[in-house]
C-alpha positions in Angstrom: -9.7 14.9 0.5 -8.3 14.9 4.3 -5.3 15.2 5.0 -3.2 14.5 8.6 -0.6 16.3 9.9 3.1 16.5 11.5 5.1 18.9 12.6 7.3 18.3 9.9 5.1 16.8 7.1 2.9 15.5 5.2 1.2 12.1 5.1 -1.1 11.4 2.0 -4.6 11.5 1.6 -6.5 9.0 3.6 -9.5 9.0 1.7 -10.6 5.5 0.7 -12.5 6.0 -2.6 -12.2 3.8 -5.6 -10.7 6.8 -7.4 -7.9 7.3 -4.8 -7.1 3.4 -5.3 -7.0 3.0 -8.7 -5.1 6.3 -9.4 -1.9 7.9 -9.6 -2.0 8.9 -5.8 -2.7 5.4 -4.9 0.4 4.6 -6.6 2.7 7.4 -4.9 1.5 6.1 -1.6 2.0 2.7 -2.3 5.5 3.5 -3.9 6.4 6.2 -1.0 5.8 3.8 1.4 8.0 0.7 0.0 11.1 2.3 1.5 12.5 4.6 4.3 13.9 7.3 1.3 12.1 8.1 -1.8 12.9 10.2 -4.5 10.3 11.1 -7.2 12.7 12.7 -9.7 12.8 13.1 -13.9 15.7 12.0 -15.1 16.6 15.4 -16.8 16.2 17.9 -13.8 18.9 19.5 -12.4 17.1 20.1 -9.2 16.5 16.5 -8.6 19.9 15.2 -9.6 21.0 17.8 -6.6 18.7 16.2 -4.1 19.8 12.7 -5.1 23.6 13.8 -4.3 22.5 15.6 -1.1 21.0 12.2 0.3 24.0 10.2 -1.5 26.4 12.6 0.5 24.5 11.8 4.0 24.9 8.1 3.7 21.2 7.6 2.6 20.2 5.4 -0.4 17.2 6.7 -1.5 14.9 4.9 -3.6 14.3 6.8 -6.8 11.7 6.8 -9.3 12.1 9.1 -12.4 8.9 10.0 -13.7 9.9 10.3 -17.1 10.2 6.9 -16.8 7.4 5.0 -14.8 4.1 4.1 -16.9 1.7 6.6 -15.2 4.7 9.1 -14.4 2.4 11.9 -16.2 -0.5 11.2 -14.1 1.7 11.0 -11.1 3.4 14.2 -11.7 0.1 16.1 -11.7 -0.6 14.6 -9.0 2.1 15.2 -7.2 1.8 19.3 -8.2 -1.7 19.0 -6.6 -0.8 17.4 -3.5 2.9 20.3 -2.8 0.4 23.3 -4.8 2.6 24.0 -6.9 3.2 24.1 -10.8 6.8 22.4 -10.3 6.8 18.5 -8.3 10.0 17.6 -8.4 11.6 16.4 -6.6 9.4 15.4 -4.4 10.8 13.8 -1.2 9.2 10.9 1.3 10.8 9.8 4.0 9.1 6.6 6.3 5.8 7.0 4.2 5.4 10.7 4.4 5.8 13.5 3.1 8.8 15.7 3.2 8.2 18.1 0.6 9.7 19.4 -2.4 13.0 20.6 -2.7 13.0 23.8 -0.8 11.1 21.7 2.3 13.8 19.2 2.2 17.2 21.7 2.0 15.1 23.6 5.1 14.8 20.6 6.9 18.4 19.5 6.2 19.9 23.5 7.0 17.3 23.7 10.5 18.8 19.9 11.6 15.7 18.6 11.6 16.3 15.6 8.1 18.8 14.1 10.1 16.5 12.9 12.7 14.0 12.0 10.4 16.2 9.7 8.6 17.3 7.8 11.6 13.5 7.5 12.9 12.7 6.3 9.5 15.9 3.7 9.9 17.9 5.4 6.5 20.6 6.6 9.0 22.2 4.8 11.3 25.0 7.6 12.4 
């Protein structure tokens, strides 16, 4: 798959093969891109209740979908380990479409001052 790059981020594949579009990255991109914050979260994780209170404490309402909850949330969660490398997804953070990362990403980001901007940019923060 091919990949583009930020500075900061991330965006998702751009590969346009029937696979991609019927699966469970198709549906990450389609549901990352719906609003300027999302939150890809399970509903027991400790982690991602931490990140939802960071964004909560900004001013930001992030959009949240927990996994444990969503139809293909399984398929989704692999998917989301494939696309960060790692054996742990969540939370996995979006913000305008792409993305940020998972929690360590988004704390270094939000410690270097560079979320802030972000959010404005991606018209979640209007301060």
């Amino acid at each position: 798959m091919h990949y583009q790059t930020e500075s900061w981020g991330t965006y998702l594949p751009t590969t346009t093969t029937a696979s991609f579009n019927d699966g469970p990255l198709h549906r990450i991109e389609q549901l990352a891109g719906e609003n300027a914050v999302v939150i890809f979260s399970l509903s027991g994780c400790c982690m991602c209740h931490a990140i939802k209170r960071l964004f909560c404490g900004m001013g930001v309402n992030p959009t949240v979908y927990e996994l444990d909850q969503e139809p293909l949330g399984n398929d989704m969660e692999k998917a989301l380990m494939m696309l960060l490398g790692t054996s742990s997804p969540v939370p996995v953070v979006f913000v305008g479409g792409k993305l940020v990362g998972a929690m360590d990403r988004v704390m270094a980001s939000h410690i270097n001052g560079t979320l802030v901007p972000l959010l404005k940019e991606a018209g979640a923060l209007w301060l």
